[in-house]
N, C-alpha and C positions, 0 to 999 in steps of 0.2 A: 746256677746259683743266683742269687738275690742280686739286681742291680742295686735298690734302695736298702740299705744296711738297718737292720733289725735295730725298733727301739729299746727302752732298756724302762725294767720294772723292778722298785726294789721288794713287793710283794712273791713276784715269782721268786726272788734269791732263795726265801724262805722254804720253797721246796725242795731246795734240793738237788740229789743229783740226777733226779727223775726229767725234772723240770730242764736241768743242765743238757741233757742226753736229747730232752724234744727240741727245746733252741738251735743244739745240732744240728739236727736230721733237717727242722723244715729250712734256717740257716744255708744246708748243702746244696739242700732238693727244689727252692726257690717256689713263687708262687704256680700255682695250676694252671698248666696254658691248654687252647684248644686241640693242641696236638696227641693232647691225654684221654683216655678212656675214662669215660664220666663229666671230662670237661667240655666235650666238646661244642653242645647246647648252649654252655650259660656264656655271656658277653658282659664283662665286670670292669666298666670304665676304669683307668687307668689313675686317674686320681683316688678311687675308693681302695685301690689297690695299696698304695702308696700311705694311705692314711690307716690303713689295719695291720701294714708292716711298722708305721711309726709308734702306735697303742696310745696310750695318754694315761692320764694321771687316775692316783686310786680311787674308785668310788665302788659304793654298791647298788645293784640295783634294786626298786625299790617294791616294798610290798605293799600292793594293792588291798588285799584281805589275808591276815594270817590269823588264823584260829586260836585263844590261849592256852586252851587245855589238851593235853595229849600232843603236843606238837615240839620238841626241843629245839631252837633255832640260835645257831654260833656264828658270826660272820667267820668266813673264811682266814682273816688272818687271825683271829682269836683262835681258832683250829690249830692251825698250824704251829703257834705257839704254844699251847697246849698238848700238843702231839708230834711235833718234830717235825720231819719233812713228812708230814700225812701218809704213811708206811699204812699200806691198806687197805685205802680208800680211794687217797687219790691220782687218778690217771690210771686206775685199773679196768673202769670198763669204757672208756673212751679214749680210743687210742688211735692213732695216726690208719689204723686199719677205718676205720670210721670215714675218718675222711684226713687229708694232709694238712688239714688247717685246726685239728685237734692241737697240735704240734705247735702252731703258729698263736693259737689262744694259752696252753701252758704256757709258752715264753714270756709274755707279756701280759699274765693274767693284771686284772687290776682290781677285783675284791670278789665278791660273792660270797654263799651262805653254807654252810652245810646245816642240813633239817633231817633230825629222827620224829617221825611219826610214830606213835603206839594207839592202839584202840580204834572205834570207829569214829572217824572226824569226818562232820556232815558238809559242814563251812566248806566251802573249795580254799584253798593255797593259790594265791594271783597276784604273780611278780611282774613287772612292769619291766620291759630292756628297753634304753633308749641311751642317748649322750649322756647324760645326768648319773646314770646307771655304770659307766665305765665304756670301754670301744671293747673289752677283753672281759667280760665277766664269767664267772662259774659257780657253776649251783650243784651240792651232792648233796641227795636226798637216798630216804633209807626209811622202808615202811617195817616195823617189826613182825614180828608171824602174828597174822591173822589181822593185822590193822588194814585201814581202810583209809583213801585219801582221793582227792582229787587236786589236779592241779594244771591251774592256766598260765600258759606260759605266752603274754602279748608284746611282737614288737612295734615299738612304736616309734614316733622322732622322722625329723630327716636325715636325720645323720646316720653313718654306718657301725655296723657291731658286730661282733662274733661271742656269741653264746654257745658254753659245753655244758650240756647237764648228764651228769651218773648217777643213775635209780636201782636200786637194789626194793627188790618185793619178794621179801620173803614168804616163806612157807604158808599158804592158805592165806596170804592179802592180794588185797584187791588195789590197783592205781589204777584212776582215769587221767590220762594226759591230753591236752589241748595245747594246740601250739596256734597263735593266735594272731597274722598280720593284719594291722589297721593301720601303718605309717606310709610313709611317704620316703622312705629311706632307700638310696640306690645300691646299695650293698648291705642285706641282711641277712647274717648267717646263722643257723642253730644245729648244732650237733649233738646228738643222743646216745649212750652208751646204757643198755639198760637188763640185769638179769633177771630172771623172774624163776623163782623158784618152788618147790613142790605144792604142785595144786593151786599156786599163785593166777594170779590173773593181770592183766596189762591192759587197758586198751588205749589206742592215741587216737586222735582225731584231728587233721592238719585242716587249718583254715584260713589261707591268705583271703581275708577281705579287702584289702586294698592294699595299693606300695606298688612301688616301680621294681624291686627285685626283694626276692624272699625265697631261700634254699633252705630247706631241712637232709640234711645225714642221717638217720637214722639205723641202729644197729639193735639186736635185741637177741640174748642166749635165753631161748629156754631150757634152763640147765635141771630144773627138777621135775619128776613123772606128774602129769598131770597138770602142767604148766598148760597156760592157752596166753594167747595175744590177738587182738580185734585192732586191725588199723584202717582207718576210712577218711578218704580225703576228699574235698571238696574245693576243684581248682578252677576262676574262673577268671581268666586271664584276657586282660582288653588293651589299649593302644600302649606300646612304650614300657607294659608289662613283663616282668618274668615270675613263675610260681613254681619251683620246681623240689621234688621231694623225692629222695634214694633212701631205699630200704632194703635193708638186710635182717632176713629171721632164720635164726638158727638153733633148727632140733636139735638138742644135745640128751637128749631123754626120750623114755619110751613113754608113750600115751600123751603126744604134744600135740597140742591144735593151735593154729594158727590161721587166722582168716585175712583178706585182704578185699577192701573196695572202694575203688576208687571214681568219682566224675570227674570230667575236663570238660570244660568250654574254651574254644578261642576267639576270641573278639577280636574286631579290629587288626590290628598287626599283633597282637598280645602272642604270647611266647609261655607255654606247659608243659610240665613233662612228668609224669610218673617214673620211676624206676623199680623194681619191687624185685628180689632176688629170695627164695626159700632153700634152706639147705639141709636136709636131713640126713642126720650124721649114719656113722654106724651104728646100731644097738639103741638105736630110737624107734622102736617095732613098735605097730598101732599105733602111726601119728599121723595124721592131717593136715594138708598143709592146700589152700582155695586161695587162688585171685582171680579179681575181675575188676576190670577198667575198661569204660564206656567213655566216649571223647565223641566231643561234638567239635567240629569246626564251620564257623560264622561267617567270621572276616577273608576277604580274599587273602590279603596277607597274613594271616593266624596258622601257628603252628602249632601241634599239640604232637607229643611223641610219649609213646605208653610201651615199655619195655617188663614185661613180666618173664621171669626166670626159677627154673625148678634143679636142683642138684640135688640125687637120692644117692645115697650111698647104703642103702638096705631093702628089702624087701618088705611085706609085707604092712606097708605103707599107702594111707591112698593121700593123689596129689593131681590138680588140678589148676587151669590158667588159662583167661582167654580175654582177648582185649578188641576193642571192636573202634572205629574212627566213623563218624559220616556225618552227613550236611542235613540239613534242616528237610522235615517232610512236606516238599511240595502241593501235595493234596491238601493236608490238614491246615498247610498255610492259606492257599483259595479258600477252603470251606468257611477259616474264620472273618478272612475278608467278606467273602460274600453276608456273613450276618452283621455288618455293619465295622468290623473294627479297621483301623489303619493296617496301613504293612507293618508301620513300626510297632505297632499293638499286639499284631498277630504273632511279629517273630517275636516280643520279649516274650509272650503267653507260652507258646513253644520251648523255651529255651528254660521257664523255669519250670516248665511237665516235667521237662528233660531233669532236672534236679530236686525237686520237690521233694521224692523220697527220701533222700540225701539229711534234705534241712529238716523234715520233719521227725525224722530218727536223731538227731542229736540230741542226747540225756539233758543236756544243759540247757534250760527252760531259754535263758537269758540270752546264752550264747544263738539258740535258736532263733531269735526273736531280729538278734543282732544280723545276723547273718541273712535274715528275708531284708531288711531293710539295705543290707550294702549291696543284694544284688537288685535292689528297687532304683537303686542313684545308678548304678551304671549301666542298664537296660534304657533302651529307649522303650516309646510307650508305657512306662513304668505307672501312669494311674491306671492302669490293669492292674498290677501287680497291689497296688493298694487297697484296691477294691475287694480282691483275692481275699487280701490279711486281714480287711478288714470285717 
């Protein structure tokens, strides 16, 4: 159980006894220690600990760009006032199976938004999490059949937070999700509950550019025929670092594809980890289910840990997975020295081959752009890198 005694939200009351039941549980079950399966990895100072058991006062978090047209957008407790304990929606597809701090954010939610999208919206959706934003926020979003959306989700701040977002992608739409570290925050949490349904489409893209810790949860049902989900992450983790991201895809339909790709680097003493778990149920016949995690480690002390996992429960399925770890190529690092560059020159040159394809495939022009320039600050010899982009 909890030595620090759960704070107290008068927004969660409003939920109800959903909300009543998760206080509970995570109340019982206390915070995740290293002794836990999945915990083991992460190392979550004890003050951060302490300040996302206390929560704090209501706010929302804030948007960055929201689109006018085709977009409905209700803050959370307007929802719930209008809808009773959110019977339906909420805490249905983000639940303590996701991760136990699902649990820990109902109790003590402190505002967030629910958004129905309809039609095609070009504009990306880009909410800001930080203090200002609440320490507990939640976002439920809900694309209509055939709508189209994109949405960046960045945390930012020094301070700590826990974010739940539930996405419902109906029948024949399309979400792009981005999950987006640029803070400096020692405890940053985001947990994903997300169904994607017939012929829908999903794809995420995790991208801790900077911050001292940033965990993504990740879960996704593809519950209708012809569903797919694309998740690619780019983790590159340097001194005092943690970037770590668990995912769970679960075939619940027949003719599901599901892809998986991941990069790591470890700098410095920097701390990564992949986790990726695919489950193909019964009577999910013709689905696909691909990962691949490629990890580089730099620093003497850098850790990088790549856990890919396949559970079939049917035949007539193909499924694949394979993860690879190793150190910088000795040869091609002399070769570059020898035409004049520094060692520091030659290892960043290396290190962003090693990612390149990664940055260069990100849909998002801007995000792309964003993402060469944060691995430009944290590389040594980095006017290589400049000269590269430029």
């Amino acid at each position: 159980m909890n030595e620090e005694p759960l704070g107290y939200s008068p927004l969660a009351e409003m939920g109800g006894r959903r909300v009543t039941a998760a206080r509970d549980r995570f109340a019982e079950r206390g915070w995740p220690t290293p002794r836990e399966e999945g915990w083991r990895t992460l190392r979550v100072a004890r003050a951060v600990q302490q300040r996302l058991l206390r929560g704090g006062e209501a706010a929302d978090p804030e948007w960055r760009s929201l689109p006018r047209n085709g977009v409905r957008v209700r803050r959370l407790s307007d929802a719930l006032r209008e809808e009773g304990e959110g019977e339906g929606w909420l805490g249905e597809l983000a639940t303590s199976e996701v991760s136990p701090l699902v649990d820990l954010n109902m109790g003590l939610v402190t505002g967030g938004w629910v958004v129905r999208v309809e039609g095609e919206i070009e504009e990306p959706l880009e909410v800001m999490v930080d203090e200002r934003g609440g320490i507990h926020p939640r976002l439920v979003l809900e694309l209509a059949p055939g709508a189209t959306a994109t949405l960046v989700e960045r945390h930012r701040g020094r301070g700590s937070h826990l974010l739940v977002v539930e996405a419902v992608v109906g029948s024949g739409a399309r979400l792009t999700h981005y999950v987006v570290g640029d803070g400096e925050g020692e405890g940053q949490f985001a947990c994903h509950g997300v169904r994607v349904g017939e012929g829908g489409e999903y794809a995420l893209f995790f991208l801790p550019l900077r911050g001292r810790l940033l965990r993504a949860d990740s879960a996704v049902m593809l519950a209708g025929e012809e569903a797919a989900a694309r998740i690619e992450g780019l983790i590159v983790a340097g001194d005092r670092e943690q970037f770590e991201h668990r995912l769970r895809v679960v075939h619940a339909a027949a003719k599901t594809v599901s892809r998986k790709r991941f990069r790591m680097v470890g700098l410095g003493k920097g701390r990564a980890l992949f986790w990726g778990r695919a489950e193909v149920r019964p009577g999910a016949i013709g689905s696909e289910a691909t990962q691949s995690c490629r990890s580089l480690l730099v620093g003497r002390g850098a850790e990088v840990v790549a856990r890919p996992e396949l559970e079939i429960e049917c035949d007539e399925v193909r499924c694949s997975h394979g993860a690879t770890v190793g150190k910088l190529d000795e040869i091609a690092r002399f070769y570059l020295m020898s035409r004049g560059l520094s060692p520091e020159a030659a290892e960043a040159l290396l290190i962003f081959a090693f990612v390149a394809e990664m940055v260069e495939e990100i849909p998002h022009s801007a995000l792309a752009k964003e993402a060469t320039a944060a691995l430009g600050i944290r590389l040594p010899g980095r006017a290589v890198l400049e000269e590269c982009d430029g």
